[in-house]
N, C-alpha and C positions, 0 to 999 in steps of 0.2 A: 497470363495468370493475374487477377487481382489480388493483391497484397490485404491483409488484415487492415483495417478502417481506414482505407482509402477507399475514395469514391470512384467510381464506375469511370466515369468521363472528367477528366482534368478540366480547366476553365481554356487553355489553349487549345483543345480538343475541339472546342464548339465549332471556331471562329474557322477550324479546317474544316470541318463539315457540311458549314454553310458555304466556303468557298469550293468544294467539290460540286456541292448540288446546282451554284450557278456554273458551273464550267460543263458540266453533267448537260444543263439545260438548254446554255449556247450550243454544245455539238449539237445534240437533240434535233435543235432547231434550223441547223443549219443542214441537215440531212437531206432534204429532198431539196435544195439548192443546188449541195456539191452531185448530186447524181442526176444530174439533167444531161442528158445527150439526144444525139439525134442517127437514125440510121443514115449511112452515105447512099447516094443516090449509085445507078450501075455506072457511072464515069468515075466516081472515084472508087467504088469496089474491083474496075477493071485495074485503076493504074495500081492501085493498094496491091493485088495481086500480081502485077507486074512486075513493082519493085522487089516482092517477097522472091518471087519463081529468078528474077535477076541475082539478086543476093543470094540465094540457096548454089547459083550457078558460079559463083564466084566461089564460093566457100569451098565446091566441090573441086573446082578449077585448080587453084590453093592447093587443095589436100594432094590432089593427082601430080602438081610439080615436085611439091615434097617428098611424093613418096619417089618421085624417080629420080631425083638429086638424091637422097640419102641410098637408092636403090646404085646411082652409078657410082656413090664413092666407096661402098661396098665392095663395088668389083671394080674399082681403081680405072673405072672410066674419066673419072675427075681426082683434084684431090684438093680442094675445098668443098665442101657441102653448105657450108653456110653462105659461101658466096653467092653458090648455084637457088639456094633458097632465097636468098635477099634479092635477087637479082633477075629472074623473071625469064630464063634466056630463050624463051621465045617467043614471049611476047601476049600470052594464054589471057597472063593473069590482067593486066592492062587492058585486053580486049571485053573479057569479061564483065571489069569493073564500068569501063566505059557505057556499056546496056545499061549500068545502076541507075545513072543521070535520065 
């Protein structure tokens, strides 16, 4: 809201205005710099894919130990679950991770 006989734009007003329109004008400029890429050729769209389909197999790996540690100390197959979680006891998750490399 402007106040009764104050002006529209203060004098410290300006001085922000002009320094928006040069920061405005650096990004601006610097636009089709920061977005240069290039497509991967099929050797690196193979390994890119590799790492992904590895990682997704490790994740799932993970999931499948957890649920059977918390699934045996449910039924008092065990009686740490956190261990059985930290702890890999057959060795699933290690092997999987291993592929990531």
């Amino acid at each position: 809201m402007i106040a009764k006989g104050k002006p529209f734009m203060s004098a410290m007003s300006i001085p922000s205005i002009g320094m928006a329109a040069a920061v405005a004008v650096m990004f601006l400029g610097m636009g089709p710099l920061a977005s240069v890429a290039r497509a991967q050729d099929a050797a690196e769209v193979k390994c890119i894919n590799g790492i992904n389909n590895a990682s997704s197999k490790v994740g799932k790996t993970v999931g499948k130990n957890n649920a059977k540690c918390v699934g045996d100390a449910t039924k008092s197959k065990i009686t740490d679950a956190d261990a059985c979680i930290d702890g890999d006891p057959k060795g699933k998750i290690g092997k999987a991770t291993a592929k990531v490399d």
